[in-house]
C-alpha positions, -999 to 999 in steps of 0.1 A, spaced: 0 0 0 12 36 -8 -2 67 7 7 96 -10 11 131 5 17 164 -16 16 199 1 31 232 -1 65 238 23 49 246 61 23 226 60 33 197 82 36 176 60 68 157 76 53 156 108 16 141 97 29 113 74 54 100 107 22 98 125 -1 80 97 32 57 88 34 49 123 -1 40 128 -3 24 98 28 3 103 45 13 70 77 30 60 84 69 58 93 81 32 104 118 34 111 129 0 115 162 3 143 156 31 163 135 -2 161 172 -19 176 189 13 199 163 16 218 175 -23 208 210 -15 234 203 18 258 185 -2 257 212 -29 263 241 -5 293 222 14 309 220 -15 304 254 -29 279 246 -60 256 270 -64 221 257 -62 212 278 -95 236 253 -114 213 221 -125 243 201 -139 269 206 -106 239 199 -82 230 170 -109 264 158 -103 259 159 -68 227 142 -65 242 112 -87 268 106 -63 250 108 -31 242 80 -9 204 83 4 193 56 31 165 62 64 169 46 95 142 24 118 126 61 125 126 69 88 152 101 93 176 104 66 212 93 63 234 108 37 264 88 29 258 71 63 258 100 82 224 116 99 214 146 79 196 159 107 196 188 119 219 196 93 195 195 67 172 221 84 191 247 86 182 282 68 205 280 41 197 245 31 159 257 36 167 288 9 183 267 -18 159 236 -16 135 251 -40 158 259 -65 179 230 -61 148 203 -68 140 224 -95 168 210 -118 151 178 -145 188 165 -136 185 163 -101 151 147 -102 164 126 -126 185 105 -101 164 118 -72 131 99 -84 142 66 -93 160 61 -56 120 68 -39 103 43 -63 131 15 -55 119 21 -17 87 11 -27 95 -24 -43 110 -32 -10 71 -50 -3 65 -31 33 42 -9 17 48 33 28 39 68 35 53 92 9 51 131 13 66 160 -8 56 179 -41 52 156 -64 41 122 -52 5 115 -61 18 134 -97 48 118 -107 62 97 -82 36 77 -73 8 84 -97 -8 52 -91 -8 52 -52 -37 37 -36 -46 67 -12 -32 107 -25 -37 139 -1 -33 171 -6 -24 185 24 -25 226 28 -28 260 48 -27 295 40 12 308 37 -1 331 71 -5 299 94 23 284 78 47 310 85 32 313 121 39 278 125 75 280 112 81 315 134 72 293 166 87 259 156 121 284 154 111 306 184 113 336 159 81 351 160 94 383 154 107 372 123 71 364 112 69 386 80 103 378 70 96 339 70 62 347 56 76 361 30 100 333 20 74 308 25 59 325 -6 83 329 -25 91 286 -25 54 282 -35 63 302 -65 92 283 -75 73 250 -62 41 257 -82 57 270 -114 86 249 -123 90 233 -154 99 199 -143 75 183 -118 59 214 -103 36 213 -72 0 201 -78 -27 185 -61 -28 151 -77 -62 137 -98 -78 120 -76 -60 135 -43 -80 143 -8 -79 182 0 -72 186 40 -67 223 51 -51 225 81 -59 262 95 -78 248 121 -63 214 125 -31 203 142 -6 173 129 -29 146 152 -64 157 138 -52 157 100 -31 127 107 -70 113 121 -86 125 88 -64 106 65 -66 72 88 -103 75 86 -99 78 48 -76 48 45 -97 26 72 -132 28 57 -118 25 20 -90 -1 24 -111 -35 18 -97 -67 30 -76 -91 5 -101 -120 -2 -92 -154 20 -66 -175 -3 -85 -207 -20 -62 -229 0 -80 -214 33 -115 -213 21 -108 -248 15 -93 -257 51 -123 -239 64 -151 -259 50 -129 -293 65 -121 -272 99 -158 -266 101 -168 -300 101 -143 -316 118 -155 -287 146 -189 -296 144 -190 -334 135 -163 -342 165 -163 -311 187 -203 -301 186 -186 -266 188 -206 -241 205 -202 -202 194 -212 -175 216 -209 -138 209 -206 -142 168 -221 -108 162 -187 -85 181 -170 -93 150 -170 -67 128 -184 -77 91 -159 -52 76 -128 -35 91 -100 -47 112 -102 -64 145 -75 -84 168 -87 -118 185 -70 -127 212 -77 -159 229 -65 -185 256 -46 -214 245 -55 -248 259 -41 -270 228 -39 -273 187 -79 -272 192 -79 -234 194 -71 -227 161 -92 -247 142 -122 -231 168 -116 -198 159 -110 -203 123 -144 -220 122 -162 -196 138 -149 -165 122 -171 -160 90 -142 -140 73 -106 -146 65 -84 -149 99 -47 -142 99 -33 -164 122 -2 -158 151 21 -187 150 59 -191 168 80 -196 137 95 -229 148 63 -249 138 70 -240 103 100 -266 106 77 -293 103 70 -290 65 31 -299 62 27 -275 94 45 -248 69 30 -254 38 -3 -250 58 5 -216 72 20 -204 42 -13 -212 26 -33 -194 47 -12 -161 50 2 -170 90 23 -140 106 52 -160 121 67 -148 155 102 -158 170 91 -171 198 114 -156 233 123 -123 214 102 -90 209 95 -96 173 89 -58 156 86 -72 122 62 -95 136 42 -67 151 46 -51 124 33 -74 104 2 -74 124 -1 -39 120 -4 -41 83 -31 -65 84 -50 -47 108 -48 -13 90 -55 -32 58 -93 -42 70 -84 -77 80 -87 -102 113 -59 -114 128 -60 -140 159 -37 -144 183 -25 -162 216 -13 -137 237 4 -163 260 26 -173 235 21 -214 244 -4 -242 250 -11 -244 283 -3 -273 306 -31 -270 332 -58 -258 308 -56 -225 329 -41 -188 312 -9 -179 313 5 -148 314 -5 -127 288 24 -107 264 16 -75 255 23 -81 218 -15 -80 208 -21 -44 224 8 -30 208 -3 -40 172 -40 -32 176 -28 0 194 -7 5 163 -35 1 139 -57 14 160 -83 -13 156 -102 -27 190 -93 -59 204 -116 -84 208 -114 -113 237 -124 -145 229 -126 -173 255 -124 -209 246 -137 -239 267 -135 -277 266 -105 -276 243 -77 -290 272 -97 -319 280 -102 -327 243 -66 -326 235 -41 -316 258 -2 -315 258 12 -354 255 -18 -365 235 -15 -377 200 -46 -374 188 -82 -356 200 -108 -370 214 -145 -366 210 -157 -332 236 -177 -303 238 -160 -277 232 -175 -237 231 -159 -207 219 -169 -169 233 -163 -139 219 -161 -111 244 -169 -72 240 -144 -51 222 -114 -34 243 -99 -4 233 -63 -12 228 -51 30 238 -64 19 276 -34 23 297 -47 -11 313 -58 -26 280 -36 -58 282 -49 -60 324 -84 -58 314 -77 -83 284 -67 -112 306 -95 -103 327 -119 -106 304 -112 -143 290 -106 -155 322 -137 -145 336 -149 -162 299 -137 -194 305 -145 -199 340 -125 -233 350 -115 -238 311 -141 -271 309 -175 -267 287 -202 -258 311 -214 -226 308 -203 -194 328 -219 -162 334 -211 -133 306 -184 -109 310 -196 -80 330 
């Protein structure tokens, strides 16, 4: 997924796509930082940014990379603050002006998308050249007077106010009316004016945007097949019971996290769940090759299992902000009592990340049908609950998780329990 985000210089544009990558789970990718990085280079070494071969020159020898945070490294070195400093801020303009340096500026942000993690793009040109055919383009905006107020106080400066206002108009001239890849809002591209809005509320706008257009990736043959066997295996030897069905959203993104008594859990809550569920798994079952031909059919996030696994996370992120379900054991093992564990906090983080509610589901019967030791399952009742949605920001969110599927599954056997609370 790209997310495109065009916008004239002030307009927050750096600091609202950080936020939307971040809750999205996607890479940054600050473009117009690449053009202050040359601009930088250019200046250091005396080229005047008027001259579109020498910065040219420049820009084809440079070496662009981000770190984890998505702030820029030129020729391994941070380029912050360096690169925001007034005279880099003057030249900018003029410098990404030049067809040469765009040239071998361009091709260096579209490699950064084939790198599969999907990402947040933001400068002049994105949803126009760059990225024309991004799946989500904004415009984002505010009048050059709230702009250069915002710049004064991010400076401390305000009594250079007029002076910064003035400058602030003068890139939107160069911006707006170069020859080569000028500044325009994008066919296609969401206006946001951000006079009256700060970095978190436009940052909000867009995630709505993406989160009620963003439909789900259909479930993979190989699952819908599984799923018609999982289902009757569930109901023929099982007699699974469902409870609470209807707190599963019939569009959007939700996190399930469950108890795990044994191998039966899965195959409960992938029956159960009317739409495609991306499973949680430790990556050492995928060393048993059916088991990994099976999860690689079914799209399964694999975790390393003892380590804080971001890519795992952010995995889970994705998935969520994409529209789709993803289920997950939270204790990280089968248990070998039939009672919880303790719960990792790896759920809350990604449904906290996507910002998508996390739903509790409690599952009964499955220890005595097949517990740690046994070889095969036998025939027992097993029920499945799904509890009322948590909101993953709660400062006790992972507390009030455990809390809720214990009080689901009462002693873990089939008989029924009171609700939650």
């Amino acid at each position: 997924m790209i997310v495109a985000l065009d916008g004239p210089a002030g307009a927050g544009k750096s600091t609202v796509a950080r936020l939307v990558a971040r809750t999205l789970g996607l890479e940054l990718l600050d473009t117009g930082a690449m053009y202050r990085a040359v601009a930088w280079r250019a200046l250091e070494q005396g080229v005047d940014p008027d001259d579109g071969e020498g910065c040219g020159r420049i820009a084809r020898a440079i070496r662009i990379d981000f770190d984890a945070d998505g702030k820029i490294l030129v020729d391994g070195v941070p380029g912050e603050p360096a690169i925001r400093g007034e005279a880099v801020t003057r030249a900018v303009s003029a410098v990404s002006a030049h067809p040469e340096v765009r040239a071998a500026i361009v091709p260096v942000q579209r490699a950064r998308a084939k790198r599969g993690r999907g990402l947040v793009a933001e400068g002049r040109d994105i949803g126009s050249v760059v990225f024309p055919d991004a799946e989500f383009k904004f415009f984002l905006t505010a009048s050059p007077e709230v702009r250069a107020e915002r710049r004064a106080a991010e400076l401390g400066v305000p009594e250079r106010r007029a002076e910064i206002l003035e400058d602030i108009r003068r890139r939107d001239r160069l911006d707006s009316t170069r020859k080569d890849s000028p500044l325009v809002e994008a066919e296609g591209s969401i206006r946001i004016d951000t006079d009256h809005l700060d970095a978190a509320a436009a940052a909000g706008e867009m995630l709505r945007v993406v989160r009620e257009t963003k439909r789900p990736e259909p479930p993979p043959p190989f699952y819908r097949f599984l799923r018609v066997l999982d289902r009757a295996a569930c109901g023929l030897w099982f007699r699974l019971k469902i409870e609470g069905l209807d707190r599963i959203p019939a569009r959007g993104g939700a996190m399930l996290a469950a108890n795990h008594q044994s191998y039966i859990d899965i195959l409960a809550v992938g029956a159960s769940v009317p739409r495609h569920v991306t499973f949680v798994a430790r990556d050492t079952l995928a060393d048993t090759l059916w088991l990994a031909f099976v999860m690689r059919g079914c799209g399964a996030i694999l975790v390393r299992r003892g380590t804080s696994d971001r890519a795992a996370i952010r995995a889970m992120s994705e998935t969520l902000s994409s529209g789709g379900i993803v289920a997950i054991y939270p204790e990280g093992t089968r248990s070998r009592d039939g009672d919880p564990g303790t719960f990792k906090g790896g759920a809350v983080m990604a449904a906290r990340l996507a910002g998508v509610p996390i739903i509790p589901v409690g599952i009964r019967g499955a220890y005595q049908a097949w517990p740690r030791g046994r070889f095969f399952p036998k025939p027992w009742k097993v029920a499945i609950r799904f509890g009322e949605p948590i909101d993953p920001t709660a400062e006790d969110a992972r507390e009030r998780l455990e809390g809720a599927i214990r009080r689901m599954i009462g002693d873990g056997s089939y008989g029924s329990v009171p609700p939650i609370a």
